[in-house]
C-alpha positions as CSV (number, residue, x, y, z in Angstrom):
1,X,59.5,52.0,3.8
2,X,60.4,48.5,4.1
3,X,57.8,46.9,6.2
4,X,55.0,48.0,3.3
5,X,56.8,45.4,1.0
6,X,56.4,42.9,4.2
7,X,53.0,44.0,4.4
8,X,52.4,43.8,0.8
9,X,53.8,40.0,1.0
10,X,51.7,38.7,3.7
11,X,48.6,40.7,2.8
12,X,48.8,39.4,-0.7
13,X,49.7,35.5,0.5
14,X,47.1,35.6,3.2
15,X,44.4,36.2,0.2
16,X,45.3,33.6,-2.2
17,X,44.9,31.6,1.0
18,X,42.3,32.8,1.7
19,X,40.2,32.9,-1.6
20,X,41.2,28.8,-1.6
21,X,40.7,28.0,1.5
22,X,37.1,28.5,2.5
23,X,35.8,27.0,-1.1
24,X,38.2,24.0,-1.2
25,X,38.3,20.6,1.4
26,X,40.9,21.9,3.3
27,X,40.9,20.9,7.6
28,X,37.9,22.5,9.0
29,X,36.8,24.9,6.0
30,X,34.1,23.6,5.0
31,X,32.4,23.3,8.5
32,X,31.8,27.3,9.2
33,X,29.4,29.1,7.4
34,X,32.2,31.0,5.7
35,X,30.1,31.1,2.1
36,X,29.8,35.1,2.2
37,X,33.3,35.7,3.9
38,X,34.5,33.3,0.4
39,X,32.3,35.4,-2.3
40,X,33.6,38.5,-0.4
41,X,37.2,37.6,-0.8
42,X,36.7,36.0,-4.1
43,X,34.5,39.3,-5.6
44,X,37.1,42.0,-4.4
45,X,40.5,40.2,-5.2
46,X,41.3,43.0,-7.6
47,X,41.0,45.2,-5.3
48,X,43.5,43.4,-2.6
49,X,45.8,42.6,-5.3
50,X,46.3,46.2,-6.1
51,X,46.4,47.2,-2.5
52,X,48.9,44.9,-1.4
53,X,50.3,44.6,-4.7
54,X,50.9,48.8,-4.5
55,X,52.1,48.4,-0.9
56,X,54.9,45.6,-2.1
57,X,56.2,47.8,-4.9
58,X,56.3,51.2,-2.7
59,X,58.5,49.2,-0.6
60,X,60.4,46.8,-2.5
61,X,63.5,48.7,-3.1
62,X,64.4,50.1,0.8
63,X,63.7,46.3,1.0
64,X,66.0,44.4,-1.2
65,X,68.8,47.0,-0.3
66,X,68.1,46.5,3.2
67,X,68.2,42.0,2.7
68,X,68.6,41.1,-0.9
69,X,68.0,37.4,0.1
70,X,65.7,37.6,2.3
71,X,63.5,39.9,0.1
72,X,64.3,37.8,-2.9
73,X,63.2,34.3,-1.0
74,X,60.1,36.1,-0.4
75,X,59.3,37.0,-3.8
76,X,59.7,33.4,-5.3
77,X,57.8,31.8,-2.6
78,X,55.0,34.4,-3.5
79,X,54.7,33.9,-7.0
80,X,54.7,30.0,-6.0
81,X,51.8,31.1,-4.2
82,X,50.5,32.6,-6.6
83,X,51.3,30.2,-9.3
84,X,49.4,27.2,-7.0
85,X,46.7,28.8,-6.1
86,X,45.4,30.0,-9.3
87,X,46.9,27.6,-11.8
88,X,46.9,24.0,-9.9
89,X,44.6,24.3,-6.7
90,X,41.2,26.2,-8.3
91,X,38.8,23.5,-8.6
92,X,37.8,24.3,-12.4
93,X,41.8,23.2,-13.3
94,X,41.9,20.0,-11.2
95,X,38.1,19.0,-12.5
96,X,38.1,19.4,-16.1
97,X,34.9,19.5,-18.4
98,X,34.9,16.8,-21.5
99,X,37.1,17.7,-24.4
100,X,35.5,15.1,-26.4
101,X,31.8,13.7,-25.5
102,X,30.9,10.4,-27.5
103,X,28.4,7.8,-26.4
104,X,28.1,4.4,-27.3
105,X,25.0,1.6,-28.0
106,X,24.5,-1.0,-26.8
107,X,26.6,-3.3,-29.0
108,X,29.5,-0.8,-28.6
109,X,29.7,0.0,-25.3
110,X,32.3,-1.2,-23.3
111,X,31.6,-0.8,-19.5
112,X,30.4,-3.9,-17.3
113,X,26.6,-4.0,-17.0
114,X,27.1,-3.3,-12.9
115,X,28.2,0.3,-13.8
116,X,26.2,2.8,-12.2
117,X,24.9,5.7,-14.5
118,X,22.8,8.6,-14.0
119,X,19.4,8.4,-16.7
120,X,18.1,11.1,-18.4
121,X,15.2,10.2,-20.8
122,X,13.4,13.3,-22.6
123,X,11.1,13.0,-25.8
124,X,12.3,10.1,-26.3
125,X,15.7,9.9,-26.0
126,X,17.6,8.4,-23.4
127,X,21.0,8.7,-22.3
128,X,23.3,7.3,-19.3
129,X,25.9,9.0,-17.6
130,X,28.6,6.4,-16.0
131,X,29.4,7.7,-12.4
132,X,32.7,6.5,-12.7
133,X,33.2,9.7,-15.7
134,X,31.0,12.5,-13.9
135,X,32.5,12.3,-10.5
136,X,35.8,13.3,-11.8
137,X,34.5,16.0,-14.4
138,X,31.9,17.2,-12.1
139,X,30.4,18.9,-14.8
140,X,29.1,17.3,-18.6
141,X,27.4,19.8,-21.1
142,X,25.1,18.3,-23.6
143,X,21.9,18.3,-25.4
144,X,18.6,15.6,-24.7
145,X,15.9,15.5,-27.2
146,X,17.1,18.8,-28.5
147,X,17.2,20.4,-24.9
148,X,20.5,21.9,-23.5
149,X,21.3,19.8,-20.0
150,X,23.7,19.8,-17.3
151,X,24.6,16.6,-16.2
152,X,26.3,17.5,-12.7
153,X,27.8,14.9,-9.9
154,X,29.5,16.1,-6.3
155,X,31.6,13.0,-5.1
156,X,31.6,14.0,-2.0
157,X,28.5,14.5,-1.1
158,X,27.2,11.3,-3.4
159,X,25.1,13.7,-5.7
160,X,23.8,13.6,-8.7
161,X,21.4,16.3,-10.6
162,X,20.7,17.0,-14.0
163,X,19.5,20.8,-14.8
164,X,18.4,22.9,-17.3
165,X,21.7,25.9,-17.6
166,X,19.1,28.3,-18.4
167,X,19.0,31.9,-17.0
168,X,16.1,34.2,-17.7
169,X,15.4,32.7,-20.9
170,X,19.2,32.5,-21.8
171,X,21.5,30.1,-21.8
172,X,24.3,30.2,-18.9
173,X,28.1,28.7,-19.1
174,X,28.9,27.5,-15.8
175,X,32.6,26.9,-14.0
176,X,33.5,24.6,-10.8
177,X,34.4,27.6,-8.6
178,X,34.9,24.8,-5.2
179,X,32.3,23.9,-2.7
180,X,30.3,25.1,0.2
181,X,29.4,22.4,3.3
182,X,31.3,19.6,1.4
183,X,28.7,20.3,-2.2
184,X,30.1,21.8,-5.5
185,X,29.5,24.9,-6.1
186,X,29.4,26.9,-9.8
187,X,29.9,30.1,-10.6
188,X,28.1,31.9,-13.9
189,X,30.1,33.4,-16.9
190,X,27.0,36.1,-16.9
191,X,27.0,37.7,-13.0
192,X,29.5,35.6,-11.3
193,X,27.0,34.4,-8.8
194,X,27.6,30.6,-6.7
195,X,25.0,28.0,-7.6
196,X,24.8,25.1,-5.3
197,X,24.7,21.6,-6.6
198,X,22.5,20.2,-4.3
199,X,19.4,22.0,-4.7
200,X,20.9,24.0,-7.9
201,X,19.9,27.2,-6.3
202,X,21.7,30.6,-6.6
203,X,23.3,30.9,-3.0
204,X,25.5,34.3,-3.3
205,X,25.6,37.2,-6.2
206,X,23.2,39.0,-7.6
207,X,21.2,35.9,-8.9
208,X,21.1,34.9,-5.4
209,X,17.7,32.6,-4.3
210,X,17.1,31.8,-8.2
211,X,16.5,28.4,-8.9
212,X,17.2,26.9,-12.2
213,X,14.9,24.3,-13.6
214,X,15.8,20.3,-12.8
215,X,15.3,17.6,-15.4
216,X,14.1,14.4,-13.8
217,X,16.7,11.4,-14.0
218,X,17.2,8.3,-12.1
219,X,20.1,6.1,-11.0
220,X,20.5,2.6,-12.1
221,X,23.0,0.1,-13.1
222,X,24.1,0.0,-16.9
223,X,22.2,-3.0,-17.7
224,X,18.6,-2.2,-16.4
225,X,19.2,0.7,-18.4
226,X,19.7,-0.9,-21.3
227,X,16.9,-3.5,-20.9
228,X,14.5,-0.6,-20.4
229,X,16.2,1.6,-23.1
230,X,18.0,-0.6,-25.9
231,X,18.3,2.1,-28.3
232,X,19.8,4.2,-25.5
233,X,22.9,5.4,-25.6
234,X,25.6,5.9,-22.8
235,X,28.6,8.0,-22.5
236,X,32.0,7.3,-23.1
237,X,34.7,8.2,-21.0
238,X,37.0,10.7,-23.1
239,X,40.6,9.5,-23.5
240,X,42.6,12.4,-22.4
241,X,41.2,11.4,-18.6
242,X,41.4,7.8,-18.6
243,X,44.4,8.6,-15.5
244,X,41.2,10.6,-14.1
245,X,38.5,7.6,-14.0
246,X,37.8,5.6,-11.3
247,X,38.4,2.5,-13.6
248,X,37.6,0.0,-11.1
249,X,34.3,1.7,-9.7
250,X,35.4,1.7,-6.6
251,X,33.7,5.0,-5.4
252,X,30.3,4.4,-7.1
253,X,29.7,0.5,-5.4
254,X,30.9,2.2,-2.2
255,X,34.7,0.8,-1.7
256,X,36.6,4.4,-1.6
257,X,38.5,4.7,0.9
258,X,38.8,8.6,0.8
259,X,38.4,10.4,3.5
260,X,35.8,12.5,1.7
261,X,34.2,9.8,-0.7
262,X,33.9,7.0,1.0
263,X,31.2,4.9,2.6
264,X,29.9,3.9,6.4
265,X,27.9,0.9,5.8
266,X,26.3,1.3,8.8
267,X,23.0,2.8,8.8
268,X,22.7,7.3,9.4
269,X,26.0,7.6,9.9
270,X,27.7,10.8,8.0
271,X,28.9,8.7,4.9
272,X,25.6,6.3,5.0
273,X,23.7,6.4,1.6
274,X,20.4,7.6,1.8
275,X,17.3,7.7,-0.9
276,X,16.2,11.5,-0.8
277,X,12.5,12.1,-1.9
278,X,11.0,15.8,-2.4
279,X,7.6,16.4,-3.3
280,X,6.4,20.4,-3.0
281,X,8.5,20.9,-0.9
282,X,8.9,18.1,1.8
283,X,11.7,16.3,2.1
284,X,12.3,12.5,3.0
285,X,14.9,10.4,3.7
286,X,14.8,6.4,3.6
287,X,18.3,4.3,5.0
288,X,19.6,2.3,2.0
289,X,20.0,-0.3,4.1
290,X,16.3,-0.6,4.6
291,X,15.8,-0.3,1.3
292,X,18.0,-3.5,0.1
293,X,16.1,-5.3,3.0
294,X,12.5,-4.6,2.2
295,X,13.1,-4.1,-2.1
296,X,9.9,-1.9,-1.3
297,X,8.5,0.5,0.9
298,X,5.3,2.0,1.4
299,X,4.8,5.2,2.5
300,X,3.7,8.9,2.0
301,X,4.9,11.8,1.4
302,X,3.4,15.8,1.7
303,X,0.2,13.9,1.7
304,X,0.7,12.0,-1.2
305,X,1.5,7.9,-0.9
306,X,4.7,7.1,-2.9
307,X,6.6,3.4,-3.1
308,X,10.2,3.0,-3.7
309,X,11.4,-0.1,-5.2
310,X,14.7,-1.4,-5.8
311,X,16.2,-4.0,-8.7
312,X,17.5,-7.5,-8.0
313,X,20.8,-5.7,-9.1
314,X,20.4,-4.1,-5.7
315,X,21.7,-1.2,-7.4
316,X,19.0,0.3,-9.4
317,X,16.2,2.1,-8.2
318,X,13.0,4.2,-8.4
319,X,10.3,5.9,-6.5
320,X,6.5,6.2,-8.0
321,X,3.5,7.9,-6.9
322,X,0.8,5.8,-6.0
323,X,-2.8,6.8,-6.5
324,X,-4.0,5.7,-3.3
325,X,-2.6,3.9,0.0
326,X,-5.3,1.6,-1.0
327,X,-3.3,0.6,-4.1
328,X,-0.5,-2.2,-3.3
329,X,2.2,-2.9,-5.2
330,X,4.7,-6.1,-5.1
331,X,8.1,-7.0,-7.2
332,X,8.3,-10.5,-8.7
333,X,11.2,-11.8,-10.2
334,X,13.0,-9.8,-13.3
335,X,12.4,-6.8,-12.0
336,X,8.2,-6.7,-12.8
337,X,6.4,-4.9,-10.7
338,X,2.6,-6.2,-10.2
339,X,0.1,-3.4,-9.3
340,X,-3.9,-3.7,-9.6
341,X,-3.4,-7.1,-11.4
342,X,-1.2,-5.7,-14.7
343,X,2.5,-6.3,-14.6
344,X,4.6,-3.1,-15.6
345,X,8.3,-2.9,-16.2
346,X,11.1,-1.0,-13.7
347,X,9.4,2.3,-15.2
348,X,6.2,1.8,-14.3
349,X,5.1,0.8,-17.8
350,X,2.1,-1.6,-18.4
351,X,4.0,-4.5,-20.9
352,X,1.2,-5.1,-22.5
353,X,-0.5,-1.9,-23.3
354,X,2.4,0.4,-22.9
355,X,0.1,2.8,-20.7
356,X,2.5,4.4,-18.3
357,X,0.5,3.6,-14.9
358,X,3.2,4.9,-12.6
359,X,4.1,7.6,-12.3
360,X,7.7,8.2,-11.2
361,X,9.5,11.4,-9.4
362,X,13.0,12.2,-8.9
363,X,14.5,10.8,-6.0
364,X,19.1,11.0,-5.2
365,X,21.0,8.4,-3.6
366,X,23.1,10.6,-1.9
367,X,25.6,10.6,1.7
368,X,23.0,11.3,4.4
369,X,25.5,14.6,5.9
370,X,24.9,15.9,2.2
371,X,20.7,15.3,2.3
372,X,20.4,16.5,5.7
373,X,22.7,19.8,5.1
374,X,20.3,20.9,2.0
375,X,17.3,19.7,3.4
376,X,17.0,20.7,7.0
377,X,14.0,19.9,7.5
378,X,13.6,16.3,6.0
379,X,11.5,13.5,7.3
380,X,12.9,10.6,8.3
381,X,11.5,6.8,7.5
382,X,11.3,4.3,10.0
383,X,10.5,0.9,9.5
384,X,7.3,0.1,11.2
């Protein structure tokens, strides 16, 4: 009767393993398409717990008679096991939410102006998430001109998106569950399905292949948003996870050096930053390189001419839909961009009338092996 508490032992190790393994950055997990084998493991634990969990106890005491130390070494080393891999090594326990969300003005806020945030700006309100808070908490819960948002950020694949946590007309509460291909995944309190960060799209469960909705937002330094928001307001970071921050920025300006977050400087390598553009449905991808080289480019996308344009920060950017490929647009200094004679501001705003004559769209700065995983099928610019 013995070797069913052996098997119990091993059967119930192997799981924990298991249910970590294919959802966390562990050697070679996230390079299979193991999503399904992980949702599998993760959606019928109970059921291996009580199996192997049964099996242990039937055999337990021909086994302790049989080698009292033995058995016993086994036991502690199991609820270790257990004890790691669902109280220190689940990604909702190392990547906590906010306990306290505050933002600051202008006058009181205390980061550098270089600080990279991510902009969200509905009915007019504006706010700016530093990427130096988001990449550790993953996840920031909040409300923009009395809409609930999502403010989400995957450090390893560069990512940020903001998103609407709705659910057929409900709202959803979301947890870190791990990540799939390198990108955060969340599970749903409601049906337990995996969302994907990238494209915020339902990828396992019963909600699987539903989309939620994306609110547009842009990436900038702290000070162009400020000079284009002033009454805007920007998060702080929340003292309990001060140890947490990347305090020196080190990860958003591209110095990590993390095996996972860090940066190639080179141009389409795996870790090069890329500007990813969608419009109905087709995908781009423009080299940030060529980007901080030109300050603009030209081009079209899904039939539609676009322009993307970068600050003298060389940090901030934004991407605009032109009318026509007959319309040209040019930077001057201060960040002005001149387009059929008027002069408009880094959003595309006449300064003198206030008429918004650009239109901007969404667009991710982003590690090119994340925009090419979620977008397989992406253009790619090439100088001319």
């Amino acid at each position: 009767m013995k070797k069913y508490f052996f098997i119990g032992i091993v059967g119930l190790a192997l799981l924990e393993i298991g249910r970590i393994y294919f959802i966390m950055p562990m050697p070679g997990s996230q390079k299979w398409d193991s999503l399904h084998l992980a949702y599998f493991l993760h959606s019928y634990r109970w059921t291996g717990i009580f199996l192997f969990g049964a099996m242990l106890l039937i055999g337990a005491k021909s086994a302790f008679a049989s080698s009292k130390w033995l058995s016993g070494i086994l036991t502690l080393h199991l609820l270790g096991f257990i004890y790691m891999f669902n109280f220190k090594m689940t990604a909702d326990k190392m990547f906590l939410q906010p306990e306290n969300l505050t933002f600051s003005s202008f006058e009181e806020n205390s980061l550098v102006d270089s600080s990279l945030v991510l902009v969200a700006s509905y009915k007019g309100e504006a706010k700016a998430y530093p990427i130096r808070y988001i990449a550790y908490h993953h996840q920031v819960r909040d409300q923009i001109g009395g809409k609930d948002i999502m403010v989400t950020y995957c450090s390893v694949c560069r990512s940020g998106r903001i998103f609407e946590p709705v659910v057929n007309g409900q709202t959803e509460n979301f947890r870190l569950v791990g990540m799939d291909h390198f990108n955060a995944m969340f599970e749903d309190q409601s049906t337990g399905s995996w969302w994907q960060q990238a494209n915020w799209e339902a990828v396992t469960g019963p909600l699987k292949g539903y989309q939620l909705p994306e609110l547009a937002s842009s990436q900038m330094s702290l000070g162009k948003f400020f000079s284009l928001y002033p009454s805007g307001q920007v998060m702080n970071g929340d003292p309990k996870f001060l140890s947490k921050y990347d305090s020196l920025g080190k990860f958003e300006f591209g110095l990590s050096k993390s095996k996972l977050t860090g940066t190639d400087s080179l141009s389409w390598k795996q870790k090069s930053w890329v500007v990813g553009v969608r419009i109905n449905g087709k995908t781009k991808a423009f080299d940030w390189n060529d980007l901080k080289a030109q300050q603009i480019i030209l081009d079209q996308l899904a039939g539609k001419p676009i322009a993307l344009v970068i600050s003298e920060d060389r940090n901030s950017f934004r991407v605009f839909l032109r009318p026509s490929n007959q319309h040209k647009i040019k930077l001057i200094p201060g960040d002005k961009i001149i387009f059929n004679e008027d002069t408009l501001n880094f959003n595309g705003v006449n300064i003198k009338t206030g008429a918004q004559e650009l239109i901007s769209i969404t667009a991710y700065q982003e590690f090119w092996h994340s925009w090419k995983t979620f977008n397989p099928g992406t253009e790619i610019y090439s100088p001319k």
